[in-house]
N, C-alpha and C positions, 0 to 999 in steps of 0.2 A: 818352156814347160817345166813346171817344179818336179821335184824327184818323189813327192808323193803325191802326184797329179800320174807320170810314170809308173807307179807300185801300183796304184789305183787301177789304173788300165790294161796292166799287164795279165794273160792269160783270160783274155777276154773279160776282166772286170772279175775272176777270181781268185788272184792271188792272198791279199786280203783273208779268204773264206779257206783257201791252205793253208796258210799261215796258222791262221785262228784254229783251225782242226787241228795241225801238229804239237801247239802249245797245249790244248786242252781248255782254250779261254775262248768268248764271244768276239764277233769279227770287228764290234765296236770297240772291243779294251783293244785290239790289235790294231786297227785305226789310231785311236788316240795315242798308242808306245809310239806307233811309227812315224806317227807327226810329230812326236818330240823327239825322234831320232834324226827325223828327216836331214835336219841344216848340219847337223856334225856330217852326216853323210855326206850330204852334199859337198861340204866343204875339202873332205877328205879325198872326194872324187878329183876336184877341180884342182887341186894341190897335186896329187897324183898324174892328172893326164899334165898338166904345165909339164912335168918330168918327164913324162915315158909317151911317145908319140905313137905306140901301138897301144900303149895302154889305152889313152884315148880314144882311135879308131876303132877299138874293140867294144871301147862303152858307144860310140855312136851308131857300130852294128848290132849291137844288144838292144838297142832301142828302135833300131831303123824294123827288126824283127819281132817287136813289141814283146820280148821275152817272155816267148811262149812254153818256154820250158822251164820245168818245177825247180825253184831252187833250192829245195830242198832233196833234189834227187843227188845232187853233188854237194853236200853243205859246208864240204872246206872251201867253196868257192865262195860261202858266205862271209868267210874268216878271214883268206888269205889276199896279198894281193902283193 
């Protein structure tokens, strides 16, 4: 599964449409940033968990729970890692 197949589905198919509300932009121009973000993310993921094997497991529980919670409720979590 790709990681904007993942954003895509996350919060029941509205992450997306927060996102887009918090910027002040349509959930289309947020779509389109985030698929040209996607593969650096990705990449940055996959580099990260080879390193850190909680890191990892943490990204598998984040996903096994289809990240139902807003990340923008905590946004250094957006930043940091």
């Amino acid at each position: 599964m790709s990681v904007i197949t993942v954003l895509e589905q996350a919060q029941g198919g509205r992450l997306m449409d927060t996102i887009a509300a918090s910027l002040d932009i349509d959930a289309g121009q947020t779509r389109k940033a985030m698929a040209k973000l996607c593969p650096a993310i990705a990449a940055t993921l996959a580099e990260k968990a080879k390193a850190d094997e909680e890191l990892f497991q943490s990204l598998l529980d984040l996903i096994e729970d289809n990240a139902e919670a807003s990340p923008l409720a905590a946004p250094d979590g957006l930043t940091s890692a």
